[in-house]
C-alpha positions in Angstrom: -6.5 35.5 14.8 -7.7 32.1 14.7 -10.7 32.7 15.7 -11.9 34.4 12.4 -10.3 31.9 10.1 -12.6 29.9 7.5 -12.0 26.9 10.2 -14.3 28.8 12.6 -17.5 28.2 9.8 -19.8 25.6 11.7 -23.3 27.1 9.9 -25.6 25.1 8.2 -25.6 24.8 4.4 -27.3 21.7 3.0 -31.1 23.5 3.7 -32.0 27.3 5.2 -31.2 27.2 8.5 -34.6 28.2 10.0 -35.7 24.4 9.1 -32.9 23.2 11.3 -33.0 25.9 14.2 -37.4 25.6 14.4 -37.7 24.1 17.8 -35.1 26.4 19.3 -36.2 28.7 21.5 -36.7 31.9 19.5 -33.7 34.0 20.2 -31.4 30.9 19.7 -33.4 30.0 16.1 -33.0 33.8 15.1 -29.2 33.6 15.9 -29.0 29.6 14.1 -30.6 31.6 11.5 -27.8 34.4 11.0 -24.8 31.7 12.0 -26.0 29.4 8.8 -27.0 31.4 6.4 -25.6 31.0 2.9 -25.8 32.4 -0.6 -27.6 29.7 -2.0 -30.1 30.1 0.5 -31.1 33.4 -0.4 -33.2 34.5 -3.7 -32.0 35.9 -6.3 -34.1 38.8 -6.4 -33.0 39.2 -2.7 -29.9 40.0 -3.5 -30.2 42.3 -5.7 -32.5 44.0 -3.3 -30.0 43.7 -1.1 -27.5 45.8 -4.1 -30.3 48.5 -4.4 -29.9 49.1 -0.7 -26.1 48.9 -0.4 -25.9 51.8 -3.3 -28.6 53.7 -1.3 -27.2 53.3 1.7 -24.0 54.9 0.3 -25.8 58.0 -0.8 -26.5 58.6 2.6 -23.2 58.4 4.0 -21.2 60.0 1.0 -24.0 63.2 1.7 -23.7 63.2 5.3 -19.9 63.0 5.8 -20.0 66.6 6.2 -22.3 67.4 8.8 -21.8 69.2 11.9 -22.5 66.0 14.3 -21.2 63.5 11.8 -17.6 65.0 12.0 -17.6 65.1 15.7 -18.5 61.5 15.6 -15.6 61.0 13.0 -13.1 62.7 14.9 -13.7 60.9 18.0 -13.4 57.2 16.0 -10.4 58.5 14.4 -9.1 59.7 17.5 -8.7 56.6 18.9 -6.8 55.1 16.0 -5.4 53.6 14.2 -4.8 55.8 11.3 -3.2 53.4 8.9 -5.5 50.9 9.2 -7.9 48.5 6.6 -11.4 49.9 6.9 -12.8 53.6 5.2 -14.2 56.2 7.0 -15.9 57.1 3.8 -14.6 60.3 2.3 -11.2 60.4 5.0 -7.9 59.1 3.2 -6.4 57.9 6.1 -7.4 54.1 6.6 -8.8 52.8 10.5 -10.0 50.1 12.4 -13.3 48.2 12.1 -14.8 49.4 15.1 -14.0 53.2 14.2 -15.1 53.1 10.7 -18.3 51.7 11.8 -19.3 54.0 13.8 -18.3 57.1 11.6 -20.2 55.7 8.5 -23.4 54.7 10.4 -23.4 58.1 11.8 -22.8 59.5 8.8 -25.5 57.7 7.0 -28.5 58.8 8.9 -28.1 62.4 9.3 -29.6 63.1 5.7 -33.1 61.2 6.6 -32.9 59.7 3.1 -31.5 56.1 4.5 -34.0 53.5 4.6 -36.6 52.3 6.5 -38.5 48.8 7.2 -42.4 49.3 7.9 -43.5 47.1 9.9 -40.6 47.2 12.6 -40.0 51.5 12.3 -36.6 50.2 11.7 -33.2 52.0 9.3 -31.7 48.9 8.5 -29.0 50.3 6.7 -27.7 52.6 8.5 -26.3 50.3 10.9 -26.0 46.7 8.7 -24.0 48.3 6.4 -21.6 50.3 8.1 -20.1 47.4 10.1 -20.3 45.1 7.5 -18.1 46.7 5.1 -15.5 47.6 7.5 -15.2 44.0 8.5 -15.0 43.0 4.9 -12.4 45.5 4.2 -10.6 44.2 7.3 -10.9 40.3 6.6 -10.6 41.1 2.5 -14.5 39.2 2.1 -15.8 38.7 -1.5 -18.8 41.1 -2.0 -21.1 38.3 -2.5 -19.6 37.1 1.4 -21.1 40.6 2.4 -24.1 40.8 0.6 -25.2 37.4 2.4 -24.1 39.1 5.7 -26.0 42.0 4.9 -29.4 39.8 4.5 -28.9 38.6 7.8 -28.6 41.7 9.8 -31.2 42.9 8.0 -33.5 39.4 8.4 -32.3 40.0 12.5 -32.6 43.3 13.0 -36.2 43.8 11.1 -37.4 40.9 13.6 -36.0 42.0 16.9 -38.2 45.4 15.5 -41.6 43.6 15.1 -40.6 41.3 18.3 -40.7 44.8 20.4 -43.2 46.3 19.1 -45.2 49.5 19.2 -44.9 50.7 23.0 -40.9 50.1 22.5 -41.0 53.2 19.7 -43.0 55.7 22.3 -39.8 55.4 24.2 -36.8 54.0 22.1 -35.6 54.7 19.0 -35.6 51.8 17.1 -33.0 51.7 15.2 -31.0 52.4 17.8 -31.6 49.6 19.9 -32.7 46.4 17.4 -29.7 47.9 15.3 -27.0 46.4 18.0 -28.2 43.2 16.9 -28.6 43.6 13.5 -24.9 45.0 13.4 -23.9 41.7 15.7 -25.7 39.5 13.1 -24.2 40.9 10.3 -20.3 41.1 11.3 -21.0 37.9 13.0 -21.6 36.3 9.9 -18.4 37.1 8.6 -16.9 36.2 11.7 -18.3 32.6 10.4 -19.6 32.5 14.1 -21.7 29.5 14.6 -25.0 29.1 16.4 -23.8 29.5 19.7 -21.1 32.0 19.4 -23.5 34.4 17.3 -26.3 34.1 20.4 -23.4 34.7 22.6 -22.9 37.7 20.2 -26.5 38.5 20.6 -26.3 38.9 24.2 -23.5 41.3 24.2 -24.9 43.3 21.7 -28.6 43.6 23.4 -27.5 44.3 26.6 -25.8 47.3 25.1 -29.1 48.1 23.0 -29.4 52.3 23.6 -31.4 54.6 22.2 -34.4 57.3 23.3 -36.4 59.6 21.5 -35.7 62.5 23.9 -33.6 64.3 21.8 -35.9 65.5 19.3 -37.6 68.4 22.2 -34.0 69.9 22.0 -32.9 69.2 18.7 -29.7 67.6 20.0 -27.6 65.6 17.9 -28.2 62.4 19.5 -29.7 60.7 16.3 -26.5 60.1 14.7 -24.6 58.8 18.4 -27.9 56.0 18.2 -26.7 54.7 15.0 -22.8 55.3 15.9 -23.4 53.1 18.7 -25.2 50.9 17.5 -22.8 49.9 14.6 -20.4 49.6 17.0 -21.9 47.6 19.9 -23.0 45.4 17.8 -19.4 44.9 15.6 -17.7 44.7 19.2 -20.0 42.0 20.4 -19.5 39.9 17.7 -15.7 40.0 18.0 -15.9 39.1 21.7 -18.2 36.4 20.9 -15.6 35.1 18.4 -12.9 35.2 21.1 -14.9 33.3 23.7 -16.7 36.0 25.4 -20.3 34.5 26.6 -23.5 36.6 26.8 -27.1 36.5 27.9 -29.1 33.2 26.1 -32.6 35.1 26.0 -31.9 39.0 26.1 -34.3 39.0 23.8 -37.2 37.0 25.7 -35.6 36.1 29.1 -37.5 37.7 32.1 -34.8 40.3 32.2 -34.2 40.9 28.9 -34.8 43.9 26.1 -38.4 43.2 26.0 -38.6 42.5 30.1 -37.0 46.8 30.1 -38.4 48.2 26.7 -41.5 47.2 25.7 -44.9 46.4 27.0 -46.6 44.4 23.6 -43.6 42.2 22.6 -44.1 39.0 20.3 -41.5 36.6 20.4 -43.4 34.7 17.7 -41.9 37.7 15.4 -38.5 36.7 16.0 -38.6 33.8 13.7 -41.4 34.6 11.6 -41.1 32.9 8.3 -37.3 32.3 8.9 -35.8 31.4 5.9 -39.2 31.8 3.6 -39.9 35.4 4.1 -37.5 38.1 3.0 -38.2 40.6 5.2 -35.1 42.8 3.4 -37.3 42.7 0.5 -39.7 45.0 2.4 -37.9 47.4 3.3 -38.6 51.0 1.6 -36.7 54.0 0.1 -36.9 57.3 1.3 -37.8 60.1 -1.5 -38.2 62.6 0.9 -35.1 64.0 3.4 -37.3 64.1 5.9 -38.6 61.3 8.9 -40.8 58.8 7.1 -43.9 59.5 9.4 -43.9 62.5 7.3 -44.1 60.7 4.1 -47.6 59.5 3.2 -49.4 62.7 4.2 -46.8 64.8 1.9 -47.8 62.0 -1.0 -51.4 62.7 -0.1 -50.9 66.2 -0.2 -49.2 66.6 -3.3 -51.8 63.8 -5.0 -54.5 67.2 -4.1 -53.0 69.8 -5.5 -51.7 68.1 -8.6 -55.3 66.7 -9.0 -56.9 70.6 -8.3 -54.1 72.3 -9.4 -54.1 74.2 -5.9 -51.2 76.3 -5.3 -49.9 77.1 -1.7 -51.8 80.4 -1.4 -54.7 78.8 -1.6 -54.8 76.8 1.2 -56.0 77.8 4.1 -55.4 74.4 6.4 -54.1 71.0 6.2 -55.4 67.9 8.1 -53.2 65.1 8.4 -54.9 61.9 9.9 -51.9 59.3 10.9 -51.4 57.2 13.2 -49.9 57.2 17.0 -46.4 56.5 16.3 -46.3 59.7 13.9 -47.9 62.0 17.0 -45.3 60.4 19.4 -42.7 61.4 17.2 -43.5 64.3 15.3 -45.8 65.8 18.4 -43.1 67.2 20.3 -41.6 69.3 17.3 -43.6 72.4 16.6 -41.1 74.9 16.0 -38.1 73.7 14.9 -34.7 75.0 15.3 -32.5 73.7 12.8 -32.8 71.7 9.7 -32.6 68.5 11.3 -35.2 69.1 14.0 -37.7 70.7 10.9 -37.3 67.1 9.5 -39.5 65.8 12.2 -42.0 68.9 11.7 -45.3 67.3 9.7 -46.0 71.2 9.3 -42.3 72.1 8.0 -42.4 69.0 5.6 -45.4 69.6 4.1 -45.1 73.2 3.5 -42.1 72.3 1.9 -43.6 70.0 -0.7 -46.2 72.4 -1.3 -44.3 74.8 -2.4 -41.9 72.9 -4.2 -43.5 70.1 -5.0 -40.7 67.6 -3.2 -38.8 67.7 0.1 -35.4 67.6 -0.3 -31.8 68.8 1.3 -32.1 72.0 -0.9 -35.3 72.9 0.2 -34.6 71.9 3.8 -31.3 74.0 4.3 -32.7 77.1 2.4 -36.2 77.3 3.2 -37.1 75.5 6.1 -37.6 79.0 8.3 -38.7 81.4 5.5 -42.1 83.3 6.1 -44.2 81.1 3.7 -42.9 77.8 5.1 -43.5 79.2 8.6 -47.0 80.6 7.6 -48.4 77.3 6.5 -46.5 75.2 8.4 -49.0 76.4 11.3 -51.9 76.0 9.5 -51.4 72.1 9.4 -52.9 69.7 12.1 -52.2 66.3 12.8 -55.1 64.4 14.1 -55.1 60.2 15.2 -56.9 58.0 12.4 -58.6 54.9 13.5 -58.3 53.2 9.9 -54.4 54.6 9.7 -53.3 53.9 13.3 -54.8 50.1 12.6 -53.0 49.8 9.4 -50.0 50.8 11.1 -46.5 49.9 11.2 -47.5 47.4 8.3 -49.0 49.6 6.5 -48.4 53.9 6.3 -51.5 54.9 4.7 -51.2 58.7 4.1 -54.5 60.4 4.5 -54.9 64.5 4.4 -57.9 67.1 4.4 -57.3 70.1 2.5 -59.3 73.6 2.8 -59.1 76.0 0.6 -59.4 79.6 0.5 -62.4 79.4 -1.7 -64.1 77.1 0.7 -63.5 73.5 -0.6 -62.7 70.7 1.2 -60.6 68.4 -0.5 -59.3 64.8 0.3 -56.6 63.1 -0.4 -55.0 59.2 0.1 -52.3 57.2 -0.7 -52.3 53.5 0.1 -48.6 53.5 -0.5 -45.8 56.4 -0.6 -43.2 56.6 -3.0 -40.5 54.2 -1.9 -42.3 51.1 -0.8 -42.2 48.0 -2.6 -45.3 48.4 -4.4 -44.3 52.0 -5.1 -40.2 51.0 -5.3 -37.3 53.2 -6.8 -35.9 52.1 -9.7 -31.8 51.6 -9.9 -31.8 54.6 -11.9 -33.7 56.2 -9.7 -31.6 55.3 -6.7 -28.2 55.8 -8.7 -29.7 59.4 -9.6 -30.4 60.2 -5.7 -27.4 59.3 -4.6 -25.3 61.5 -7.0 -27.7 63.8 -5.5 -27.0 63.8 -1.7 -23.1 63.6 -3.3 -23.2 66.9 -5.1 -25.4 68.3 -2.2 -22.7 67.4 0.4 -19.9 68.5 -1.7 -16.5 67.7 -2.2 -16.3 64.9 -4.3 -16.3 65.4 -7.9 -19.2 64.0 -10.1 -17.2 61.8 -11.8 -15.8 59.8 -9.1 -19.3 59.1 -7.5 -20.3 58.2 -10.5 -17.6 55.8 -11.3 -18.4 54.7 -7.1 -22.1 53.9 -7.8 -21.3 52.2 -11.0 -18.9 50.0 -9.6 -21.0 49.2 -7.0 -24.0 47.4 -9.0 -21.5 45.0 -9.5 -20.6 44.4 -6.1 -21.7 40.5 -5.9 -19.2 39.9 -8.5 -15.5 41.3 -6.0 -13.3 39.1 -5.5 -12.3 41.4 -2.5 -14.5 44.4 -0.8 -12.1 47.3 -1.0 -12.5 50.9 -0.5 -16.2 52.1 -2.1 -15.0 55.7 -2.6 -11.8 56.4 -4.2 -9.6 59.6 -2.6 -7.3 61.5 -3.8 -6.1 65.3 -4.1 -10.4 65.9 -5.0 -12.0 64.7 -1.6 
């Protein structure tokens, strides 16, 4: 269509486009900011943050393809067709549509809780930047450094439409869930070439479509992975209407009727264009080690930084205090004896038991042992309890704080300032290649070799001509 032809390209690309857009109103600077963003703009260490997280990302949706709620999501997209289409539902043969692909990828993505996560918004980025952005590139044939420079905008969006909402909006709303429709508009948008108006048309659609609550966790309901599904979606459909014409709301952000008007109590619009075009927020964003939710995180750091340093082993403890802040309690609170392996990944007692005993807590350790006697038994002997110092450092910081008694009578402390996985504490690309051939063999089905040869390939993503399929299938898969 003509509307997604190179003609359509009206961005900036003499200077970053925060300089031009900084006495817009903030939604419209934040959309001038995705609509003109270019590759030269963006650091070179940027981008190949931006590479660790695409082959991360992929771990996460080659090991969830198979799960129960991800295939009912994938049959549904695939349901509505086409079947011979350009994009990959990752691990399917048959080719689709944009919009079906999306959605099947980004659910698949998040069901492992290994995808990542952005602090200081409580925001997956991944999960849905980069499931619309490579079905669109598959669909328009994009270079990969075309979508890598998409990528940093959905993720420099959707982080800020995070912090712009604030604490109150995670009580309620799932996060990634709602800020994701626009980071999936600002993305695809961008390979749209929408310009400055068309992507905050673009933003409209996709906020007024912004969905997700926290309610499913009391009932372990599959809901998660819909969130992300639809959010993938809503946001790659809104950018294609906006490219076609299609007009939406000028402030759903900050209008009087808008996301933050309906969802949140402490928004900021100042955070919308914080440091627009100086500060990376993408570069922020942290790894997940553990396959669990990333409340759970620093206390199971803090925990294992105690026994390691007093060579405790699980029989000897006899309780386990974890101070954290609110937003874990919201979360976490509701689930205190969990049902199946999903809901025990919100359990602070389930994770840490876990790492106690095995000293890491991963799919293996989820799927085999979350209900066993021990893990039971000292799951309910750990407390969470709200930290002044931790809920103050929080979302910028997750300081991970635990008290540990022993049988023997000793009270033990332990802290970590920053848990495996955040930039100060980062993954290295072996590390991440090693964790996704991981979540690949845990999920079965595809032979070693070919994930292999997939992750390989993709460290050189920056350098394709043309974004084709990112796992190959055959007779194997």
């Amino acid at each position: 269509m003509k509307h997604f032809s190179a003609d359509a390209a009206t961005g900036l690309s003499a200077a970053p486009p925060a300089l031009h857009a900084a006495a817009a109103a903030p939604g419209a600077a934040l959309a001038a900011f995705a609509a003109g963003l270019r590759p030269e703009h963006i650091p070179d260490a940027v981008m190949r943050r931006a590479e660790d997280l695409l082959v991360d990302w992929f771990g996460s949706a080659v090991g969830g393809r198979t799960a129960r709620p991800v295939a009912s999501i994938a049959w549904f997209a695939l349901l509505q067709g086409p079947t011979d289409g350009p994009c990959e539902v990752i691990g399917h043969a048959a080719g689709t549509s944009p919009f079906a692909a999306a959605q099947a990828n980004a659910a698949a993505s998040h069901v492992a809780e290994q995808d990542d996560v952005h602090n200081g918004s409580v925001f997956h980025p991944a999960t849905v930047v980069f499931p619309p952005a490579v079905a669109v590139a598959q669909a328009l044939g994009s270079s990969g450094r075309e979508l890598l420079t998409a990528c940093v905008a959905g993720y420099e969006v959707g982080i800020r439409v995070g912090e712009f909402l604030g604490r109150s909006h995670y009580r309620v709303f799932h996060t990634t869930g709602t800020a994701g429709t626009l980071a999936a508009a600002a993305a695809v948008g961008h390979l749209l070439r929408l310009d400055a108006a068309r992507m905050l048309h673009a933003f409209g659609s996709a906020g007024t479509q912004s969905a997700g609550l926290w309610e499913f966790l009391r009932t372990a309901a599959d809901s998660k992975q819909l969130h992300t599904a639809h959010a993938a979606g809503a946001g790659l459909m809104a950018a294609y209407l906006a490219a076609d014409g299609f007009t939406g709301a000028a402030q759903i952000l900050e209008g009087p009727q808008g996301m933050a008007a309906g969802m949140s109590s402490d928004a900021d619009p100042a955070r919308l264009t914080d440091g627009l075009g100086t500060r990376w927020a993408l570069a922020e964003t942290s790894f997940k080690y553990h396959a669990s939710c990333r409340h759970t995180h620093p206390a199971a750091d803090a925990l294992l930084q105690v026994m390691q340093q007093h060579a405790l082993t699980p029989r000897e403890i006899t309780r386990i205090v974890t101070h954290v802040h609110q937003g874990a309690i919201d979360v976490l609170g509701p689930v205190v004896h969990p049902a199946t392996v999903h809901q025990s990944k919100f359990s602070m007692g389930t994770v840490l038991a876990l790492v106690a005993q095995y000293g890491h807590a991963g799919l293996a350790e989820f799927e085999t042992h979350y209900l066993s006697p021990a893990t039971q038994a000292l799951r309910d002997r750990v407390e969470m309890v709200l930290d002044a110092e931790v809920d103050g450092a929080y979302p910028r910081r997750w300081i991970g704080k635990v008290t540990v008694t022993t049988t023997d009578g000793r009270v033990l402390q332990g802290r970590v300032d920053e848990p495996k996985g955040d930039p100060g504490n980062t993954l290295s690309r072996e590390e991440i290649t090693a964790k996704a051939l991981r979540l690949a063999e845990h999920a079965g089905g595809v032979p070693a070799t070919a994930m292999r040869q997939a992750v390989e390939r993709l460290w050189s993503v920056a350098g394709w001509p043309v974004v084709g399929r990112l796992l190959p299938v055959g007779e194997d898969l």
